[in-house]
C-alpha positions in Angstrom: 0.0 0.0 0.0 2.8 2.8 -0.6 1.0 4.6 -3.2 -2.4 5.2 -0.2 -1.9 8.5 1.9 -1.9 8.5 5.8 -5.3 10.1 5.4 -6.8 7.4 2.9 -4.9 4.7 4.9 -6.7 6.1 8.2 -10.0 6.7 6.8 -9.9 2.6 5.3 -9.1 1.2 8.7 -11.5 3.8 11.0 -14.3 1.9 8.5 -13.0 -1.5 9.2 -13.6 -0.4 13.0 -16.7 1.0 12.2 -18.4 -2.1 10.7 -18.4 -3.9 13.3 -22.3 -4.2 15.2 -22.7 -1.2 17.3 -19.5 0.3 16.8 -18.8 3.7 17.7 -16.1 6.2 17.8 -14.5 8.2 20.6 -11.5 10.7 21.5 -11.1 10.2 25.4 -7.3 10.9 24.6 -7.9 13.8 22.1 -8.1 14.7 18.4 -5.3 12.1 16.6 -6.7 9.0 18.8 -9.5 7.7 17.8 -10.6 4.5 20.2 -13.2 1.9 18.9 -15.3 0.6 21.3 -18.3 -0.9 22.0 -20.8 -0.9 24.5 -23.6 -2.5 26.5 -26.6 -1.4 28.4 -24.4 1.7 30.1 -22.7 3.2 27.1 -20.6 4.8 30.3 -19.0 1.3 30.5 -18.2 0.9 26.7 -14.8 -1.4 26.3 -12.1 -0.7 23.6 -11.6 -3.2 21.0 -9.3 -0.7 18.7 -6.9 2.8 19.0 -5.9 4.5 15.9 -3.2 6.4 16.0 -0.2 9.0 14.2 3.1 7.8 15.8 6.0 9.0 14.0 4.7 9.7 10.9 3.2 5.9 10.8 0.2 5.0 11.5 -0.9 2.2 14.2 -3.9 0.6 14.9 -3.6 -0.8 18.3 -6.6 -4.1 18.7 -6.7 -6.9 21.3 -5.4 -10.3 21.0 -5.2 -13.7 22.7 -2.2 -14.2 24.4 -1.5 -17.3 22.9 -1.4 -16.0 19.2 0.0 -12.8 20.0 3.7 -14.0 19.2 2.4 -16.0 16.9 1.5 -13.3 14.5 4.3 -11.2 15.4 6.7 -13.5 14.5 4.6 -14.5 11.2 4.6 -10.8 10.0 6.5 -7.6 10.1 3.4 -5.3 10.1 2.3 -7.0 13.5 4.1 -5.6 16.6 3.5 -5.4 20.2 0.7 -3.3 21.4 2.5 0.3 21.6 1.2 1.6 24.7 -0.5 -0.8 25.8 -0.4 -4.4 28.1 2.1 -6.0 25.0 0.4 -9.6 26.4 -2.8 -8.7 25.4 -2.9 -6.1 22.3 -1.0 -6.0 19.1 -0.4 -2.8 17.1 -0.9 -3.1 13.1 1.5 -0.9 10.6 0.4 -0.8 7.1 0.9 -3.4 5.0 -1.9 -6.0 6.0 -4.2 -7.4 3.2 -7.6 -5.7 4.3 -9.2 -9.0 4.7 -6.7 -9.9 7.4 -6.9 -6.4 8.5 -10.4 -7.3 9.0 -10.4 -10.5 10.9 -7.6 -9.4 13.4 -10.6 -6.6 14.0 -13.3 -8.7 14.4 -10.8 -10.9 16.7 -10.6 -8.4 19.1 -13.9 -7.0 19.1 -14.9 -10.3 20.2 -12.6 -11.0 22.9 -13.7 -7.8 24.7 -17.2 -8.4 24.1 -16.6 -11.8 25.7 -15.2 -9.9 28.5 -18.2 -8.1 29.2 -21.4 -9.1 31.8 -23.4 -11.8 30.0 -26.4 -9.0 30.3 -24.3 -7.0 28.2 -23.3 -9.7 26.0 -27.3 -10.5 25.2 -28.1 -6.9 24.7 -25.1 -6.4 22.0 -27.2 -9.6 20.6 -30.5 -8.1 20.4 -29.3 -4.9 19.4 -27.7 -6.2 16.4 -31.1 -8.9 15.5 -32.7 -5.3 16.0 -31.1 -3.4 13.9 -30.3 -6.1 11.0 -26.3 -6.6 11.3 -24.4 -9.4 11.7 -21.9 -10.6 14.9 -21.2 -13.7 12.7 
């Protein structure tokens, strides 16, 4: 992808984020973070499942992974590094350079594990909210 600008490149992955059920953007960090998250019945108590980010001229996208496949994919690609900022057990940081496909499943990965990590109240009401409204957790 060296022809796409850090703009383009930004706006592709922010609507990666953004298709996932219920998605929704935020900025508790400030303009040049923008956190995915998602959120139960107390949008208060919404979970991050993605941080985009500017860092050095490069951009990052920062998602959650398990443990056990965190080295994994590190070691399988250069574009997958430890989670800049963050617990580097538990979160991975993307650099350009990902097929979008893959960009997409390592997404959808970590939206799940945090959704898993929330109250099984919440859990159903992300479920009915998306039969509700028609999209897909699938």
């Amino acid at each position: 992808m060296p022809d796409d600008s850090l703009e383009v490149l930004h706006e592709r992955w922010r609507a990666l984020c953004l298709e996932m059920p219920g998605a929704f953007e935020d900025f508790p960090f400030g303009e040049g973070f923008s956190v995915f998250k998602i959120a139960g019945r107390d949008r208060a108590k919404a979970k991050m499942f993605g941080l985009l980010m500017e860092r050095d001229g490069e951009l990052l996208l920062n998602l959650k992974c398990e443990p056990a496949i965190s080295d994994q994919l590190r070691s399988e690609y250069e574009q997958i590094i430890p989670g800049y900022h963050m617990s580097k057990k538990h979160w991975n940081s993307l650099l350009p350079g990902l097929e979008t496909e893959h960009m997409r499943e390592l997404i959808e990965d970590s939206y799940d594990l945090v959704i898993e990590g929330m109250p099984r109240r919440d859990q159903e009401f992300i479920r009915f909210q998306t039969k509700v409204s028609g999209e897909s957790l699938d």
